[in-house]
ZAPAVEX-998023 format. One line per field, with one value per residue: residue in one letter; x negated, y, z of N, C-alpha, C in turn. Coordinates in steps of 0.001 Angstrom, whole numbers, plus 500000, padded with zeros to 6 digits. Atoms other than C-alpha are relative to their C-alpha. Layout:
// ZAPAVEX-998023
zase A, ...
n.X X, ...
n.Y Y, ...
n.Z Z, ...
ca.X X, ...
ca.Y Y, ...
ca.Z Z, ...
c.X X, ...
c.Y Y, ...
c.Z Z, ...
// end
This chain:
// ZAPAVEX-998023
zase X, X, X, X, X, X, X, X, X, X, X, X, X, X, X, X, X, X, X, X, X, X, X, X, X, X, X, X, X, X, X, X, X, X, X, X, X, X, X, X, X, X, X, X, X, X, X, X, X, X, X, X, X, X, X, X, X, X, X, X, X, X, X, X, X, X, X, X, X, X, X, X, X, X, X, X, X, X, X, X, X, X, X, X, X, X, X, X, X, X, X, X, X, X, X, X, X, X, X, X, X, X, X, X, X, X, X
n.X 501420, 500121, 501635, 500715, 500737, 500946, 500557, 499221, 499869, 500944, 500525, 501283, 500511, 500419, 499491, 501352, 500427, 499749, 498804, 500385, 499681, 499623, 498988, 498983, 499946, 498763, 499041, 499506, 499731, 498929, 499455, 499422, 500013, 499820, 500453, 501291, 500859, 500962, 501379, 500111, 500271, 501452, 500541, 500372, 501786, 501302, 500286, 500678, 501616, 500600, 500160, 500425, 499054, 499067, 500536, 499042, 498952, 500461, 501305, 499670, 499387, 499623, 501599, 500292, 498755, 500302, 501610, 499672, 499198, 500872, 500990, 498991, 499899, 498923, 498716, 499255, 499518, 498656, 499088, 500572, 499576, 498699, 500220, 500804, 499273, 498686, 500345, 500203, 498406, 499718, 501285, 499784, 498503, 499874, 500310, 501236, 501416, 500221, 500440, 500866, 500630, 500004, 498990, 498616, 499202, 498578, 500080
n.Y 499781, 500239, 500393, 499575, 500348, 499310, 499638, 498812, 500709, 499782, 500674, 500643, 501826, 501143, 499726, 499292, 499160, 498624, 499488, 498571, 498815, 499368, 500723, 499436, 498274, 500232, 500908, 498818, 498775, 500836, 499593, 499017, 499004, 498472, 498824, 499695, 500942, 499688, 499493, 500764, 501140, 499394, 500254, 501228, 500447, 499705, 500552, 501125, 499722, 500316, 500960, 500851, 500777, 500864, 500400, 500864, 499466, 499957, 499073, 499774, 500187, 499307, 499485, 499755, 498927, 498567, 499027, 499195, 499227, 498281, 499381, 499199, 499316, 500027, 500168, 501287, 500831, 500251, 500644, 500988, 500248, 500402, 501341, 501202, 501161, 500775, 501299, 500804, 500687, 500975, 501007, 500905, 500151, 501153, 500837, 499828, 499737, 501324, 500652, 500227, 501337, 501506, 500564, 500085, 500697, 501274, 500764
n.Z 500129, 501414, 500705, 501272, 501014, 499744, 501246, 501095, 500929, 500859, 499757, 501374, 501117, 499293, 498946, 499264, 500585, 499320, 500381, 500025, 499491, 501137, 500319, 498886, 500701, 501134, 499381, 499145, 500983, 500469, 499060, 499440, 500996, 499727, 500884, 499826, 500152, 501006, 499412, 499359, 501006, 499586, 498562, 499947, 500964, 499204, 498704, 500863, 500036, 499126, 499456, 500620, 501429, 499447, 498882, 499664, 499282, 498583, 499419, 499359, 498138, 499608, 500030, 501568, 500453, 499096, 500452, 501296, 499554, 499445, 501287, 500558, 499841, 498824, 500244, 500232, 499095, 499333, 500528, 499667, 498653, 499623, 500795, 499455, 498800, 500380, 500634, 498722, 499497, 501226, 499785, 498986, 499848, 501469, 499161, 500939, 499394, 499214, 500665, 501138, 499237, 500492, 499109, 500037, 501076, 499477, 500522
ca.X 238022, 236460, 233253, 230875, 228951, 225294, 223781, 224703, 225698, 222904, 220014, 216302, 215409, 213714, 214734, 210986, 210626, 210497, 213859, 213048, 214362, 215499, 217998, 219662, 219298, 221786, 224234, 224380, 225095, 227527, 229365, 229362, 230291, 229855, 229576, 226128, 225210, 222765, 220695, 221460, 220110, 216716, 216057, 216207, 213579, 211300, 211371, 210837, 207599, 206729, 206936, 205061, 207414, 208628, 208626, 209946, 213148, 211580, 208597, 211806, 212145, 213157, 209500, 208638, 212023, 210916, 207535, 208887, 211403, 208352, 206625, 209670, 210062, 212009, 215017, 215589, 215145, 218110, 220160, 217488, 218211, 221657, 221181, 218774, 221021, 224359, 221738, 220635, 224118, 224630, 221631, 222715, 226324, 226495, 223929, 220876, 218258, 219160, 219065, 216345, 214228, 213025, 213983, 217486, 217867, 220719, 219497
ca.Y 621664, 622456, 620083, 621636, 619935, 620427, 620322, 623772, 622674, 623933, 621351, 620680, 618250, 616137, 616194, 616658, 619389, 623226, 624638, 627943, 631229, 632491, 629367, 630871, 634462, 633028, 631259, 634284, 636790, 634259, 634206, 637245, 639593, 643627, 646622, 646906, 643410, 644632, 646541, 643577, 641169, 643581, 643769, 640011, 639680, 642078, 639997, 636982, 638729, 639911, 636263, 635132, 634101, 631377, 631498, 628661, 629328, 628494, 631359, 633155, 633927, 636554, 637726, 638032, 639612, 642622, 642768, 643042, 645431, 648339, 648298, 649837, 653218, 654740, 655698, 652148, 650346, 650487, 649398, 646520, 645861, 645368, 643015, 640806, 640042, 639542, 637099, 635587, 634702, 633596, 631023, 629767, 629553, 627776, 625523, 626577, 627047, 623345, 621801, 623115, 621015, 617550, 616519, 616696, 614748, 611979, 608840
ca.Z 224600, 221077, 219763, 217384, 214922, 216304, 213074, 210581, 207436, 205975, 206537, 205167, 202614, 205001, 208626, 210164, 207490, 209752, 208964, 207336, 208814, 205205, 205529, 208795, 207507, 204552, 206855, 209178, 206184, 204911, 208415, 209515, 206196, 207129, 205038, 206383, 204949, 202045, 205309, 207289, 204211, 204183, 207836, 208291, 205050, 206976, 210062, 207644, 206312, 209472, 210729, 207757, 204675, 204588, 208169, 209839, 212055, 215630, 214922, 215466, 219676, 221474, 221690, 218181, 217579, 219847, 218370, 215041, 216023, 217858, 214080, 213071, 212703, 215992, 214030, 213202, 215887, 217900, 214563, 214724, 218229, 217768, 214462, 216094, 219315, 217058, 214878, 217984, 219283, 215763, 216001, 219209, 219022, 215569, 217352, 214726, 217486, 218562, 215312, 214090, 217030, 216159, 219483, 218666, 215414, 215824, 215767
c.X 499618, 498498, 499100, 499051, 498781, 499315, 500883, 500225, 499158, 498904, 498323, 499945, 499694, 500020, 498749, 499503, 499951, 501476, 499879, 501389, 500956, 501531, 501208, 500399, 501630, 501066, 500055, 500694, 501109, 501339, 500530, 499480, 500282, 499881, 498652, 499122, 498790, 498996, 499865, 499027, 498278, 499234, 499564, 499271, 499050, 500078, 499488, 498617, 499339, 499522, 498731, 500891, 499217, 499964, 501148, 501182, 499668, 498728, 500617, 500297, 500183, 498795, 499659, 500844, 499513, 498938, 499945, 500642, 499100, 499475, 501179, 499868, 501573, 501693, 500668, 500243, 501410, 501215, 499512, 500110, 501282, 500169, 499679, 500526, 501126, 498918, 499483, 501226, 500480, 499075, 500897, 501178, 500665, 499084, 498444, 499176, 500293, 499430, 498393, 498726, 499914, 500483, 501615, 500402, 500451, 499004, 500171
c.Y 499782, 499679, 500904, 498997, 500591, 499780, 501006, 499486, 500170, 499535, 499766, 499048, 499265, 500550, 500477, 501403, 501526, 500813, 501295, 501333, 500643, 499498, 500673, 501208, 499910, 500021, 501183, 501284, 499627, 500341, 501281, 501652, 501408, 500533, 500515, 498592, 499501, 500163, 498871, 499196, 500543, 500491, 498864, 499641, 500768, 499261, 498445, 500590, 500017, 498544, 498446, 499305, 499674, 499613, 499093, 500584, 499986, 501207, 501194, 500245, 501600, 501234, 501126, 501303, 501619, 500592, 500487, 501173, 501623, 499691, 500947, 501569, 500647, 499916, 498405, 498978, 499917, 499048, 498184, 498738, 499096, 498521, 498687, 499771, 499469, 498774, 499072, 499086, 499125, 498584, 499365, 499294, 499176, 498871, 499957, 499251, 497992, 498952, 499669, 499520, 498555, 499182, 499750, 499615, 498778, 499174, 499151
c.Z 498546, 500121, 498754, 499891, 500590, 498993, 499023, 498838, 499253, 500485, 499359, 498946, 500637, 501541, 500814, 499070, 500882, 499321, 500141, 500463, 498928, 500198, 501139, 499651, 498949, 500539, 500474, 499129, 499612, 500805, 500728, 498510, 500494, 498960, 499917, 499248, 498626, 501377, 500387, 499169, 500067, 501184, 500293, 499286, 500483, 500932, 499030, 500046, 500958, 500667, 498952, 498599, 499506, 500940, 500855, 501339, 501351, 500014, 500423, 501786, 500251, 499598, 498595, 499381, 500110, 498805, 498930, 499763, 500169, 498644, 499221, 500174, 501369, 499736, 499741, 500559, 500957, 498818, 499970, 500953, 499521, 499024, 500602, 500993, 499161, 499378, 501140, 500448, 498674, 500194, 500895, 500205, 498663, 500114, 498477, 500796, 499919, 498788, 499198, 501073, 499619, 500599, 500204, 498877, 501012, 499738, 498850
// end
């Protein structure tokens, strides 16, 4: 059985601080290097704006995702689509979403 580290290595300055969106955006670009990861790099800063930049990483949800997604022009959504579930699975599976909850700093 393999443990992960539920904090990403990439962390706020101060632990109650909102753990911005930009910072996951990085880490996910970092992680998962494509040939697409210029569009990838300017898709995820429109969903920033949309969300408000510097928008914190929980104004991220599924929700939002979508809603940012229909302002898109049709051709682009579907590549959209697909981004925003691999960054999703990224989030969750590197244990983002969890950290970036207050309820889950370590003692």
């Amino acid at each position: 059985m393999i443990f992960r580290d539920p904090q990403p290595a990439l962390t706020p300055a101060h632990p109650l601080a909102p753990m911005p969106l930009s910072q996951a955006v990085q880490a996910y670009l970092q992680a998962r290097p494509s040939v697409d990861a210029a569009r990838h790099a300017e898709l995820l800063a429109a969903l920033d704006e949309h969300l408000g930049a510097p928008a914190p990483l929980l104004a991220y949800t599924k929700l939002t995702g979508e809603a940012w997604q229909r302002t898109l022009p049709a051709a682009q959504q579907p590549e959209a689509a697909a981004l925003l579930a691999d960054f999703r699975a990224f989030l969750r599976d590197e244990g983002w979403l969890d950290a970036a909850r207050a309820v889950n700093l370590p003692d």
